[in-house]
One Martini backbone bead per residue (centre of mass of N, CA, C, O) as a GRO file, in nm:
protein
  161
    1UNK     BB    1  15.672  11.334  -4.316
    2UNK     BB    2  15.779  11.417  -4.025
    3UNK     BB    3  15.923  11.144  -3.945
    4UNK     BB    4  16.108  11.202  -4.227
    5UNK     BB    5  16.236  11.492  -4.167
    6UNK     BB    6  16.000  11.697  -4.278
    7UNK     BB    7  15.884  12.000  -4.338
    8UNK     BB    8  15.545  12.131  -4.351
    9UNK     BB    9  15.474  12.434  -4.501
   10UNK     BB   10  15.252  12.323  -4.734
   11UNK     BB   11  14.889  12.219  -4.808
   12UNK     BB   12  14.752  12.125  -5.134
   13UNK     BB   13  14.515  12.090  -5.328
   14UNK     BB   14  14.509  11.959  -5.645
   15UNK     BB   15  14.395  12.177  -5.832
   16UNK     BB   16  14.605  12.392  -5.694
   17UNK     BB   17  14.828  12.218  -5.804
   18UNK     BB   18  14.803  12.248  -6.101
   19UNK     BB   19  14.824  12.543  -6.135
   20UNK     BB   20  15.143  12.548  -6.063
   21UNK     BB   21  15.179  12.487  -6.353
   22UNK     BB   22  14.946  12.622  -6.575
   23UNK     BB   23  14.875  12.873  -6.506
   24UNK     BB   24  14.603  13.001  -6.458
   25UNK     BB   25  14.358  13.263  -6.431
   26UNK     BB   26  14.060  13.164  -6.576
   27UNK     BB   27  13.858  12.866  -6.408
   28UNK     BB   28  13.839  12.497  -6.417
   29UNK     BB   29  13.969  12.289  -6.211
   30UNK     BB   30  13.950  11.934  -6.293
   31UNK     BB   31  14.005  11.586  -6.056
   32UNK     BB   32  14.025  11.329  -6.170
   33UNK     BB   33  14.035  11.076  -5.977
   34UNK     BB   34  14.014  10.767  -5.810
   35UNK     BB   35  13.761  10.913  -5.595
   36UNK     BB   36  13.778  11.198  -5.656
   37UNK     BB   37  13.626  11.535  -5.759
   38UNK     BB   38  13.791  11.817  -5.800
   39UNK     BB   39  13.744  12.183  -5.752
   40UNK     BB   40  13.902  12.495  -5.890
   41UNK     BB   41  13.855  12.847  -5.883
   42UNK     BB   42  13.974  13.100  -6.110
   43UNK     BB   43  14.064  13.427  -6.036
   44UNK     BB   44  14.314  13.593  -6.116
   45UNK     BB   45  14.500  13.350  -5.986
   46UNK     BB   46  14.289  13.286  -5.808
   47UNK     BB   47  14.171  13.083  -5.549
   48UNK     BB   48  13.760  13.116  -5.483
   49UNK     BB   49  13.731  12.772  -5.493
   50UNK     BB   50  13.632  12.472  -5.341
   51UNK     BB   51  13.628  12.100  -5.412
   52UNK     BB   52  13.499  11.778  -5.272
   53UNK     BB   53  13.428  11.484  -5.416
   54UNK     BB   54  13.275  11.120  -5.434
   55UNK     BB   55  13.385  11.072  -5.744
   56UNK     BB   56  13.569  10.831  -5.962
   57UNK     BB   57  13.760  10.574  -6.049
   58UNK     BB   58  13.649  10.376  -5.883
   59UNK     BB   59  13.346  10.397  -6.018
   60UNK     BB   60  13.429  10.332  -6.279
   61UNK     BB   61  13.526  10.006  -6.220
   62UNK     BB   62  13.269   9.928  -6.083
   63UNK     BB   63  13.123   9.949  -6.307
   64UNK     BB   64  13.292   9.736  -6.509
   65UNK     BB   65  13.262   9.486  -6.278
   66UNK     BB   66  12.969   9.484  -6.382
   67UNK     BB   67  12.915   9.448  -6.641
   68UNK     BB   68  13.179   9.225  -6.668
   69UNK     BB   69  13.226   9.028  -6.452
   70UNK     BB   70  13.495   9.148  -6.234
   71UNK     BB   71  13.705   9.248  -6.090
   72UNK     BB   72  13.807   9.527  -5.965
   73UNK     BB   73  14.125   9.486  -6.082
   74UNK     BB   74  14.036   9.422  -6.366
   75UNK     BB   75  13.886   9.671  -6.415
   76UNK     BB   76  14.098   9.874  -6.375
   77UNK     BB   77  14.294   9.791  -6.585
   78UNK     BB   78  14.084   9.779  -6.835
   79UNK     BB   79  14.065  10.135  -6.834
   80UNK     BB   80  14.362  10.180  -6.876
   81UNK     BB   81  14.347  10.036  -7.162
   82UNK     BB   82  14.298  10.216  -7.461
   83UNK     BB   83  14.147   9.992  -7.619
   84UNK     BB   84  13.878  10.004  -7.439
   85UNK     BB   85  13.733  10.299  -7.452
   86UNK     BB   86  13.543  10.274  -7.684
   87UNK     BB   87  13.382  10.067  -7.481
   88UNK     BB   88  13.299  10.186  -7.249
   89UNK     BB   89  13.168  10.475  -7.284
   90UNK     BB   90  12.904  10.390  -7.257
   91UNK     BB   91  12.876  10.252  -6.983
   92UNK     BB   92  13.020  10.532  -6.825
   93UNK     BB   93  12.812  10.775  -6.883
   94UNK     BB   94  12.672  10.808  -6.616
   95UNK     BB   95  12.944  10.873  -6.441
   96UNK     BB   96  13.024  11.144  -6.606
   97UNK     BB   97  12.709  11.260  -6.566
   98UNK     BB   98  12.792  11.318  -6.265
   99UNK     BB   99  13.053  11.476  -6.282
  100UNK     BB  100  12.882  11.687  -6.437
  101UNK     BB  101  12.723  11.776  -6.221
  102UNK     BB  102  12.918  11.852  -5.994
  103UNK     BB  103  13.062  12.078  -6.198
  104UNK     BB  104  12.795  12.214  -6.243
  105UNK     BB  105  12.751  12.290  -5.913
  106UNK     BB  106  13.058  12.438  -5.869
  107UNK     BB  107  12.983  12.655  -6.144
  108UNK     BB  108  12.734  12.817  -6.119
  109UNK     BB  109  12.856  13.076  -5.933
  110UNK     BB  110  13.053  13.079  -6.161
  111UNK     BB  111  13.247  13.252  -6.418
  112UNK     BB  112  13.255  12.995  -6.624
  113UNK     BB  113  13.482  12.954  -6.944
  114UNK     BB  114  13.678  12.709  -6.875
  115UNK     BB  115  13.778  12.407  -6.851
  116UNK     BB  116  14.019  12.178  -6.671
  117UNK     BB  117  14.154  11.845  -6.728
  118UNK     BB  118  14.253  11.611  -6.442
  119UNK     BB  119  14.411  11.343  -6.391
  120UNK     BB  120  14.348  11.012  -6.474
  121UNK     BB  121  14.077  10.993  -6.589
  122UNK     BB  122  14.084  11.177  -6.802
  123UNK     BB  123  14.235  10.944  -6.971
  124UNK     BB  124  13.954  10.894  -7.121
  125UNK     BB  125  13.825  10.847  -7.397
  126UNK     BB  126  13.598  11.129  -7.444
  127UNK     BB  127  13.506  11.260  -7.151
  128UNK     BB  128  13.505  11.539  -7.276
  129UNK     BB  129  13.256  11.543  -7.458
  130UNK     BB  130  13.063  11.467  -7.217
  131UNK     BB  131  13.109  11.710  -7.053
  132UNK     BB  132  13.037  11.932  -7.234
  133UNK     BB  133  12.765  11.845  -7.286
  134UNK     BB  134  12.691  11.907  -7.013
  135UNK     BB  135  12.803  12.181  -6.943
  136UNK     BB  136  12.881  12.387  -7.209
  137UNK     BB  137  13.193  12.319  -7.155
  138UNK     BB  138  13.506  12.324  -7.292
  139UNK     BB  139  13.774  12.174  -7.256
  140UNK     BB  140  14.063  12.279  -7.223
  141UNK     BB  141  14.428  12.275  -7.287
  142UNK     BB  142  14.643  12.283  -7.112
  143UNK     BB  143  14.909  12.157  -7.305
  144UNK     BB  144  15.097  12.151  -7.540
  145UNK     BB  145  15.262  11.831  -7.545
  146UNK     BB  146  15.113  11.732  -7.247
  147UNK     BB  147  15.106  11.579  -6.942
  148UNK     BB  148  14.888  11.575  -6.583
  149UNK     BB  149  14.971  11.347  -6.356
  150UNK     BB  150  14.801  11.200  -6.060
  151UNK     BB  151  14.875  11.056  -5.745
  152UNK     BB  152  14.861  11.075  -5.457
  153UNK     BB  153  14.905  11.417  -5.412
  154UNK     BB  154  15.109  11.350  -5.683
  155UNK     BB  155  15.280  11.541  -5.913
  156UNK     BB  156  15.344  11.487  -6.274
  157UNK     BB  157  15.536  11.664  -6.551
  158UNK     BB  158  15.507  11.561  -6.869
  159UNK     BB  159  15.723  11.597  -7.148
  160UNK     BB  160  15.642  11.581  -7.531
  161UNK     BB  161  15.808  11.561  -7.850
   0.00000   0.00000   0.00000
C-alpha cells in the first residue's frame, strides 16, 4: 500500500472490519474466510477479544477435492456452486464441526448470546444450522436483505432490492 502512494492510517482484522458496516453492539462476529476462521467479541460496540484461527475455506475445498477425487481448483469452484451445497453438506460436517468447536472455544469466556456469520464460507447453504447446533447459538441476521462478502482482508457491502 506504502509502495503505491498510500498511507496506511489504521489496520483492522476483518470481523473488526465487519462490524464497520453491521455496527453490532454485542454479540461475535465469526468470518469464515478462504484460511482461517476470525472471531471476534462485541461488547457495547467495542471489541473485547480478537482471534484468528488457521481453518476455513481452503479445508472446505481440501475435504471436497479427497472426496470426490478432484484438484484442488475443481474443488473450489465445486463448493461455490450453490446447486452442489446440500450434497456437500454431508461431507463438509465434520469440518463446519471443527469450525464450531473453534467458535465454541473462543467465546466460552464471554456472555455471547448471538453470532453474526460473515466470510465467503458462510454462503454455503446450511453452515448456519450446523454452527447454531453445535454451539448452541443461533447466528442472527446480519442485514435484511444484504449480503456482507470478504476476500483477503477487503470488504464488500452488496445491498440487494
Amino acid at each position: 500500500m506504502q509502495g503505491a502512494g498510500f498511507e496506511i492510517t489504521s489496520l483492522l482484522d476483518e470481523p473488526t472490519a465487519a462490524n464497520a458496516v453491521l455496527k453490532i453492539s454485542d454479540g461475535a462476529i465469526v468470518d469464515i474466510g478462504g484460511g482461517t476462521t476470525g472471531i471476534a467479541i462485541l461488547k457495547d460496540g467495542n471489541v473485547s477479544y480478537v482471534a484468528d484461527e488457521a481453518t476455513g475455506g481452503t479445508h472446505f475445498s481440501l475435504v471436497i477435492a479427497g472426496a470426490y477425487k478432484l484438484s484442488f481448483d475443481e474443488a473450489d469452484q465445486y463448493k461455490r456452486d450453490f446447486k452442489n451445497h446440500r450434497e456437500l453438506l454431508p461431507v463438509l460436517r465434520p469440518v463446519i464441526e471443527k469450525v464450531s468447536s473453534i467458535i465454541n472455544r473462543h467465546i466460552r469466556e464471554y456472555q455471547v448470546k448471538e453470532i453474526y456469520l460473515v466470510g465467503g464460507t458462510c454462503c454455503l447453504d446450511g453452515i448456519e444450522a450446523i454452527i447454531a447446533q453445535q454451539t448452541g447459538l443461533p447466528p442472527a441476521p446480519i442485514i435484511p436483505a444484504s449480503l456482507i462478502m470478504f476476500s483477503r482482508s477487503m470488504f464488500f457491502h452488496l445491498q440487494f432490492s
